[in-house]
LUMMI-24072 format. One record per residue (C-alpha): residue number from 1; residue in three letters; x, y, z. Coordinates in Angstrom, 1 decimal. Example, Ala and Ser with C-alpha at 12.3 -4.5 7.8 and 13.67 -1.06 7.14 Angstrom:
[1, "ala", [12.3, -4.5, 7.8]]
[2, "ser", [13.7, -1.1, 7.1]]
***
This chain:
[1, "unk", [-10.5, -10.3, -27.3]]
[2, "unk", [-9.0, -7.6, -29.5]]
[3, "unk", [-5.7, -7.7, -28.9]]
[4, "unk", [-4.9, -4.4, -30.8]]
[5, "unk", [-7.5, -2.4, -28.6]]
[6, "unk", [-6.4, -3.6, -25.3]]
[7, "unk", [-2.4, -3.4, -25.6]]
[8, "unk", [-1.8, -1.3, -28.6]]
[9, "unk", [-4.5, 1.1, -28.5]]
[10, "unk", [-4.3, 2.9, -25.2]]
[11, "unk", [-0.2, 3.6, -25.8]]
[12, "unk", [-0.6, 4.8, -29.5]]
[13, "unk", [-4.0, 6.8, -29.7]]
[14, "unk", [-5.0, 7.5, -26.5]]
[15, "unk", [-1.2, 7.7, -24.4]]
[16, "unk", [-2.4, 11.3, -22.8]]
[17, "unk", [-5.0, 9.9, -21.2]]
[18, "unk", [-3.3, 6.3, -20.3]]
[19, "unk", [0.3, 7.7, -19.0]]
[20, "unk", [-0.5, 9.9, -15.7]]
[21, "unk", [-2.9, 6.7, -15.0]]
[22, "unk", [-0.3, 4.2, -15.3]]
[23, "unk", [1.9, 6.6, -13.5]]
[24, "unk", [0.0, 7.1, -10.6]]
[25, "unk", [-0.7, 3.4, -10.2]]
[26, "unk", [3.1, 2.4, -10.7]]
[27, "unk", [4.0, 5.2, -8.5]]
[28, "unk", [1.5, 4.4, -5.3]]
[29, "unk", [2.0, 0.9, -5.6]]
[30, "unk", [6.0, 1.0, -5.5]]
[31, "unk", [5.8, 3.5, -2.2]]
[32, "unk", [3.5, 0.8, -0.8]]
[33, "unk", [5.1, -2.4, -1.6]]
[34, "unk", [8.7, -1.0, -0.5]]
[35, "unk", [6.9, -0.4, 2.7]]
[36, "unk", [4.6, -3.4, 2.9]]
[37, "unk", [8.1, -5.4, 3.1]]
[38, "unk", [8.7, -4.3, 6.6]]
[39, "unk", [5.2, -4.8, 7.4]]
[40, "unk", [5.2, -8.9, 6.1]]
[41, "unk", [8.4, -9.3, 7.7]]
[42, "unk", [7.3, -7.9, 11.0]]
[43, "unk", [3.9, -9.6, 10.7]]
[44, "unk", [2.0, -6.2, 11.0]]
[45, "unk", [0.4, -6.6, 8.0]]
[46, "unk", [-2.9, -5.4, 9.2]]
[47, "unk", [-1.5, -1.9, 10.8]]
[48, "unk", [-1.6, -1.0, 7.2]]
[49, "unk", [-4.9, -1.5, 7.0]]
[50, "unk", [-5.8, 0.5, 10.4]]
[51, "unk", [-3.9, 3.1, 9.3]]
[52, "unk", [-5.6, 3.7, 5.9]]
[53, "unk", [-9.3, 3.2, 7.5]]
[54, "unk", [-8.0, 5.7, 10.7]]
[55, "unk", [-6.7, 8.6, 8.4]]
[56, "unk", [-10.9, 9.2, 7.4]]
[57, "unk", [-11.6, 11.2, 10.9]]
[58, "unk", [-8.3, 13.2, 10.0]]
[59, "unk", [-9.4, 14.5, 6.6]]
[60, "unk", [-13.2, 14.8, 7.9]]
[61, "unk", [-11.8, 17.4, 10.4]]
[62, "unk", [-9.1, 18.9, 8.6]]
[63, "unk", [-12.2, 19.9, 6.1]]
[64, "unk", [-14.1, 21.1, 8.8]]
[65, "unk", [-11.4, 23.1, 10.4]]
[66, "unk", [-10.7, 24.5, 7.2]]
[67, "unk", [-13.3, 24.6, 5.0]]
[68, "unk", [-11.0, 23.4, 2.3]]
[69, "unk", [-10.2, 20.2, 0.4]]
[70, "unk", [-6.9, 21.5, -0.9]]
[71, "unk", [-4.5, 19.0, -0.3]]
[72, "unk", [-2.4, 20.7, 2.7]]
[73, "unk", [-5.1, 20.4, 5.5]]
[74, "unk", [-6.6, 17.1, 4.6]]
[75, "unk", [-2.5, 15.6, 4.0]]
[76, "unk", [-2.0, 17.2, 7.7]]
[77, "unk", [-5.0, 15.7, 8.9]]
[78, "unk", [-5.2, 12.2, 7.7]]
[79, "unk", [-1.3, 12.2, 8.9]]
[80, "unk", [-2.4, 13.4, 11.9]]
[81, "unk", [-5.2, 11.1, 12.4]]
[82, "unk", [-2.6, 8.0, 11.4]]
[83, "unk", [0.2, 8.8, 13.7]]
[84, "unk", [-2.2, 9.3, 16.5]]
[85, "unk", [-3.8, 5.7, 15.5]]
[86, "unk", [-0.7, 4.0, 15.7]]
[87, "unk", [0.5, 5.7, 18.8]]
[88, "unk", [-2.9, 4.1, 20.7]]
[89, "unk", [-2.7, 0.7, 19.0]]
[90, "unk", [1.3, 0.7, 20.3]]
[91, "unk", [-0.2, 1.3, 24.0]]
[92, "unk", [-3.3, -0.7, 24.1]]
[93, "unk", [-0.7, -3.4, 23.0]]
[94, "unk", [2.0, -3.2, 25.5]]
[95, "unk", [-0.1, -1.2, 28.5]]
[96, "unk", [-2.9, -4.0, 28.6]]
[97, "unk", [-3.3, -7.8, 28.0]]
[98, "unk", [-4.7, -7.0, 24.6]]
[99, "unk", [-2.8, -8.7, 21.6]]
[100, "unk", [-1.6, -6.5, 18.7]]
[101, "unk", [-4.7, -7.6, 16.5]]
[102, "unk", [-6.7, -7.1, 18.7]]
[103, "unk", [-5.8, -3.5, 19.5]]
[104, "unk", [-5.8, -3.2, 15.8]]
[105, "unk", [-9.5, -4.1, 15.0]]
[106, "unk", [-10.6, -1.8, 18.4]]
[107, "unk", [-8.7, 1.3, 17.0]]
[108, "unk", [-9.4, 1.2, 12.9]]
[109, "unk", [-12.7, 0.0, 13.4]]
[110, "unk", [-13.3, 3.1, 16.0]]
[111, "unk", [-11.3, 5.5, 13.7]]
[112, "unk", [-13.3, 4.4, 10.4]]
[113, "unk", [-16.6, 4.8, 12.1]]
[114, "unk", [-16.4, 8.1, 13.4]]
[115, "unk", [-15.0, 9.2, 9.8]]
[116, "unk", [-17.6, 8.1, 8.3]]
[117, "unk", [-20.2, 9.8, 11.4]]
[118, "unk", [-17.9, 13.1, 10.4]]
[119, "unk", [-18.8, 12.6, 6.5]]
[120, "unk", [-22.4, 11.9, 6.9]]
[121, "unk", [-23.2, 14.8, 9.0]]
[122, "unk", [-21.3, 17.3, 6.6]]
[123, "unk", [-22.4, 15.8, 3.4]]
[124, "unk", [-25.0, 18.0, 2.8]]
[125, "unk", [-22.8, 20.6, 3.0]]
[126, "unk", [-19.8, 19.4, 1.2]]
[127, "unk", [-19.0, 17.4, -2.2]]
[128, "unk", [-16.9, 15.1, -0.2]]
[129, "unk", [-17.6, 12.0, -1.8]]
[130, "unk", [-17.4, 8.5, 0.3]]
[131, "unk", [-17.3, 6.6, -2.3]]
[132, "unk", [-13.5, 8.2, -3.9]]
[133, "unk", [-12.7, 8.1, -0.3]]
[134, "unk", [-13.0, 4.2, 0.0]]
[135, "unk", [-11.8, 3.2, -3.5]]
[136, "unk", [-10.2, 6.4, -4.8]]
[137, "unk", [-10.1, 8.6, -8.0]]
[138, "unk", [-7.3, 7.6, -9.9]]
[139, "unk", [-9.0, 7.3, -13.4]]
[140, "unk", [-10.0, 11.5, -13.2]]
[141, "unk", [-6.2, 12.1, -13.1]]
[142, "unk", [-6.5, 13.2, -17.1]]
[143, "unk", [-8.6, 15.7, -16.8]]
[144, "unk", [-6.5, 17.9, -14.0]]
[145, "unk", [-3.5, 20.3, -15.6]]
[146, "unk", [-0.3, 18.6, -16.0]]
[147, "unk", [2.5, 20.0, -14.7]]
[148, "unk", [5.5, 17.6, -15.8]]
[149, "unk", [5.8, 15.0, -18.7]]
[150, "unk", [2.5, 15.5, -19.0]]
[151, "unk", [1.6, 14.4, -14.7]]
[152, "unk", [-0.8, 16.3, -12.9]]
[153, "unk", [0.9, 17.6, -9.9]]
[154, "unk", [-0.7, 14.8, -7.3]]
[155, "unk", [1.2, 12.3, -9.7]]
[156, "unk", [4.5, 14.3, -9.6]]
[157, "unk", [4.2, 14.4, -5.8]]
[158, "unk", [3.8, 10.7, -5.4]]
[159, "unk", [6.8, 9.9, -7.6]]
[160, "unk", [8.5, 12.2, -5.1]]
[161, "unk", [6.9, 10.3, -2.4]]
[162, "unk", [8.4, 7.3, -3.7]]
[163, "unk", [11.5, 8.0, -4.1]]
[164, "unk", [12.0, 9.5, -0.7]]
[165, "unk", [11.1, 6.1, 0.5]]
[166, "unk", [13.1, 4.5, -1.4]]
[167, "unk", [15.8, 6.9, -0.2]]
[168, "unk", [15.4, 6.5, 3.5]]
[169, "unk", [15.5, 2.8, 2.9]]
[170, "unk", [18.8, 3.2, 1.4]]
[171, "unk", [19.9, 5.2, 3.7]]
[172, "unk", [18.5, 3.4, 7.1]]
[173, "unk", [18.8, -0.4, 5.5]]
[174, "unk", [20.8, -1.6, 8.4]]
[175, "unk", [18.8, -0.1, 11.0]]
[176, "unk", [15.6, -1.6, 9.5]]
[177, "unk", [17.0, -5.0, 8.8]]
[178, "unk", [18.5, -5.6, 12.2]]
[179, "unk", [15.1, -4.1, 14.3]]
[180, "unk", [12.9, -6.5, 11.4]]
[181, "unk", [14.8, -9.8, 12.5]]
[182, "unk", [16.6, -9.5, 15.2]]
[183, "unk", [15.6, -6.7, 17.6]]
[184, "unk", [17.2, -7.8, 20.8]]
[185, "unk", [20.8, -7.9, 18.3]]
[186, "unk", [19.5, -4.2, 16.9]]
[187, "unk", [19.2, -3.0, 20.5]]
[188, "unk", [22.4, -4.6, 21.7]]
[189, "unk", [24.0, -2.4, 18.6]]
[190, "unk", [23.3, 1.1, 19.9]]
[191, "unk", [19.4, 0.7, 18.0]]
[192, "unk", [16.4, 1.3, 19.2]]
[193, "unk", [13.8, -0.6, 17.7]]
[194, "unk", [11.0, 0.8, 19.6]]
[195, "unk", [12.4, 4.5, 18.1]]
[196, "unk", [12.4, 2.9, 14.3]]
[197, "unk", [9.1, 0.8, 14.7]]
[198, "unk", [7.6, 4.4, 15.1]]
[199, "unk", [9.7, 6.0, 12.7]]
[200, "unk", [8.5, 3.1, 9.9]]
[201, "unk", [5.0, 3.5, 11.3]]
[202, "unk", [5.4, 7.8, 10.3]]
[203, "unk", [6.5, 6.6, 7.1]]
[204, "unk", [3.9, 4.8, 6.2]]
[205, "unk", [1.2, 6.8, 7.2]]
[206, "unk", [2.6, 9.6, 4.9]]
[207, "unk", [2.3, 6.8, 2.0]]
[208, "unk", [-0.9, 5.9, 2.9]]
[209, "unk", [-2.1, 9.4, 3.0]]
[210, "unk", [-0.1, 9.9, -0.4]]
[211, "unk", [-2.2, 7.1, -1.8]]
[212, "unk", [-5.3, 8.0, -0.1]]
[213, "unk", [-7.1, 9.9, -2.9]]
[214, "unk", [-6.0, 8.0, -5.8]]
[215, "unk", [-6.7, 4.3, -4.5]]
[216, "unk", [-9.0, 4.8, -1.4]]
[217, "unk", [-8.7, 3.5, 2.0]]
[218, "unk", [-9.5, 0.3, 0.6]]
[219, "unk", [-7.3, -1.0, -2.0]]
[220, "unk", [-3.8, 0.3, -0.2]]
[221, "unk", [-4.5, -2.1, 1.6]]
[222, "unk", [-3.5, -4.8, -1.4]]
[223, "unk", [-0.7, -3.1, -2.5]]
[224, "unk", [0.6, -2.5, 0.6]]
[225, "unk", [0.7, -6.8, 1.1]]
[226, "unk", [0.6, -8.6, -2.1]]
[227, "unk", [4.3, -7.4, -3.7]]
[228, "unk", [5.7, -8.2, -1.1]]
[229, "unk", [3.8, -11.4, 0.1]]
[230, "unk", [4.7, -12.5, -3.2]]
[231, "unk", [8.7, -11.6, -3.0]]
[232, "unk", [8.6, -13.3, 0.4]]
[233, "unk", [7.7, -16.7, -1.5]]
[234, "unk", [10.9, -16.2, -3.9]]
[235, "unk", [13.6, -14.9, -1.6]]
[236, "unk", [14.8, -15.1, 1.5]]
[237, "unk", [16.9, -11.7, 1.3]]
[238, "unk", [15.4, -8.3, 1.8]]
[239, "unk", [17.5, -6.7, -0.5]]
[240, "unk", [15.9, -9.0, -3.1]]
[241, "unk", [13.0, -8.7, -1.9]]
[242, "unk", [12.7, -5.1, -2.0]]
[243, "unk", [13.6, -5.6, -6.2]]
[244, "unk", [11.1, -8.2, -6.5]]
[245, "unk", [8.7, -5.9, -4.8]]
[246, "unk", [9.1, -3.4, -7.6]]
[247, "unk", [9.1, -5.5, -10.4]]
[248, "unk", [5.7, -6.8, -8.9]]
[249, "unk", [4.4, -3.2, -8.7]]
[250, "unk", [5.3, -2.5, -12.0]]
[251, "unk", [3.5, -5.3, -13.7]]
[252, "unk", [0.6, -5.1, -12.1]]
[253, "unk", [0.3, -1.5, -12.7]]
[254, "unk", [0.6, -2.2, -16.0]]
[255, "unk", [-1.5, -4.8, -16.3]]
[256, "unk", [-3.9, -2.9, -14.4]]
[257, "unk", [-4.2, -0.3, -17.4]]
[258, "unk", [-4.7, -3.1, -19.3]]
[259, "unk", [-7.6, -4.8, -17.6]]
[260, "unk", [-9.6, -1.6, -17.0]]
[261, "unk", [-9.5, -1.3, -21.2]]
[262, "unk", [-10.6, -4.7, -21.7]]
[263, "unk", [-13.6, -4.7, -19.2]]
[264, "unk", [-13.7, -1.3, -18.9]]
[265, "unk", [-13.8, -1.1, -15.2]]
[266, "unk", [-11.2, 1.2, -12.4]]
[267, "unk", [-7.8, 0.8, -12.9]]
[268, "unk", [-7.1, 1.0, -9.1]]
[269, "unk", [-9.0, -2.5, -8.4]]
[270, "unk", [-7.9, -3.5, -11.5]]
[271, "unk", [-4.6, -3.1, -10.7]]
[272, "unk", [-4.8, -5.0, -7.3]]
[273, "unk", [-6.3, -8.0, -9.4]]
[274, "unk", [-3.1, -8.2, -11.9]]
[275, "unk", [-1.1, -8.1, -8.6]]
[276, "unk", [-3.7, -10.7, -7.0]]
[277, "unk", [-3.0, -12.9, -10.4]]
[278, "unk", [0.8, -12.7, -10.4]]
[279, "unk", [0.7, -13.5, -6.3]]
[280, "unk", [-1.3, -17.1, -7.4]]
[281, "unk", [1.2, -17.8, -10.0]]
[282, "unk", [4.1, -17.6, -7.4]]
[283, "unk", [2.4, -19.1, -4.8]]
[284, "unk", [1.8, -22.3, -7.4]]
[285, "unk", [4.6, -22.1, -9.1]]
[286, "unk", [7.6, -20.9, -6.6]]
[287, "unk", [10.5, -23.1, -6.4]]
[288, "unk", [11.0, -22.6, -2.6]]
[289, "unk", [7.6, -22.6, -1.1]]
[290, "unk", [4.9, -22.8, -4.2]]
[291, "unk", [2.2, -25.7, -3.9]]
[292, "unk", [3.7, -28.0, -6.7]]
[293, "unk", [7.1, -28.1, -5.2]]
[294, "unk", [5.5, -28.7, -1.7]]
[295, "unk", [3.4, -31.4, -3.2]]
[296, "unk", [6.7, -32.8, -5.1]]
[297, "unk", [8.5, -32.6, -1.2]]
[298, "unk", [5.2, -34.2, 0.3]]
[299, "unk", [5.6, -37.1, -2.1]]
[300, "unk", [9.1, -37.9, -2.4]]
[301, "unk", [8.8, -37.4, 1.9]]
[302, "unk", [6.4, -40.4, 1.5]]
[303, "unk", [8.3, -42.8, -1.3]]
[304, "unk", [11.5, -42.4, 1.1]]
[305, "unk", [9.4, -43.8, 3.8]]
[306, "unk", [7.8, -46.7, 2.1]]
[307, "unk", [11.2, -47.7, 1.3]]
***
């Protein structure tokens, strides 16, 4: 292990190519785990995941409507495609005896296979490429024209992204809170949960699609769930939560950049493995609900009743 190579390096010889990559990967993975809060706490982890497989059909026919991959018709037809995905998993769920998973794994599933129908038959035709499409294209970021401390535009426009959703849950933190834990309370208030469940759902389908060509319809997934699984095992308050969250995203974008110098792999997946790593650490180590302070609980449980 050369340590000068791995951390020194990128930042003091090569810091043109290493910053919009950091960027990007700090950038889509706070936009996702402010999200992904919602989503843990409502236990709807997995719509993030059918919304990032259903937004393929949207950008396979927004290309074909078009002719164009600029980002305007394929962002307004992945959004498309994810809006319309949650609106059928919201009524296979309450118009049938289906549960929510299930509706889930009939309507990604569905989605992602006609995408990928849509893909094949135009390939010949098109350089869209499956493979950036299911893991993403964040490490070809240096080589597009910067437009702003040194960030290509599709970075500048994710930190945007970001930010409004920080903003909104700023703005809306009551509203979400209340519909998260307590809906019946939330509707008793004057709020309509049903109104900001599909609100929440419009948000993150605008993420996903923001994240969509950097990270792939694969790895959002992660960094939709693991900051904010791991914040859930350290807090109980959303507001902390929402920090912890961030602090999460940052290191393991971070340490992302690192691993992809050292093994010289991706930085997207290798950013979704630093995450992975700090999520074990809590989940062993975590005063509240870690497995050494269970085990501790388990065994002083078990001295208390022998005596």
């Amino acid at each position: 292990m050369n340590f000068h190579r791995i951390f020194v390096e990128p930042w003091q010889s090569h810091a043109a190519h290493y910053w919009p990559v950091f960027a990007m990967a700090l950038f889509v993975t706070v936009a996702c785990a402010l999200i992904g809060n919602y989503l843990v706490l409502r236990r709807i982890s997995l719509i993030g995941d059918a919304i990032s497989h259903s937004v393929l059909p949207g950008i396979a026919i927004a290309f074909m409507m078009t002719g164009s991959r600029s980002g305007a018709p394929m962002f307004v037809g992945a959004l498309v495609a994810g809006v319309v995905a949650t609106v059928i998993i919201e009524v296979l769920h309450s118009r049938s005896r289906l549960k929510q998973d299930a509706a889930i794994g009939i309507t990604f599933s569905t989605f992602f296979a006609v995408g990928v129908i849509l893909i094949s038959i135009h390939g010949a035709h098109t350089d869209l490429d499956l493979d950036c499409v299911l893991f993403g294209k964040m490490d070809f970021l240096p080589g597009r024209e910067p437009v702003f401390l040194g960030l290509p535009g599709v970075t500048v426009t994710m930190a945007a992204l970001a930010l409004c959703v920080g903003l909104l849950i700023i703005i809306f933190y009551k509203e979400l809170l209340l519909s998260s834990f307590d809906p019946a309370l939330a509707a008793s208030m004057g709020i309509n949960p049903r109104l900001v469940h599909y609100l929440l759902m419009a948000v993150l389908s605008v993420v996903v699609v923001g994240a969509f060509t950097s990270v792939g319809a694969i790895l959002v997934i992660a960094m939709l769930i693991l900051p904010a699984a791991t914040s859930c095992m350290l807090s109980d308050r959303l507001w902390v939560m929402l920090i912890l969250s961030v602090l999460h995203a940052f290191i393991s974008s971070l340490g992302g950049v690192h691993i992809a110098v050292a093994l010289q792999v991706p930085t997207a997946p290798a950013s979704v493995v630093a995450g992975a790593g700090i999520f074990a650490i809590v989940w062993i180590v975590s005063p509240r609900q870690g497995l050494i302070s269970l085990w501790l609980r388990n065994r002083r449980s078990d001295q208390v009743a022998e005596a």
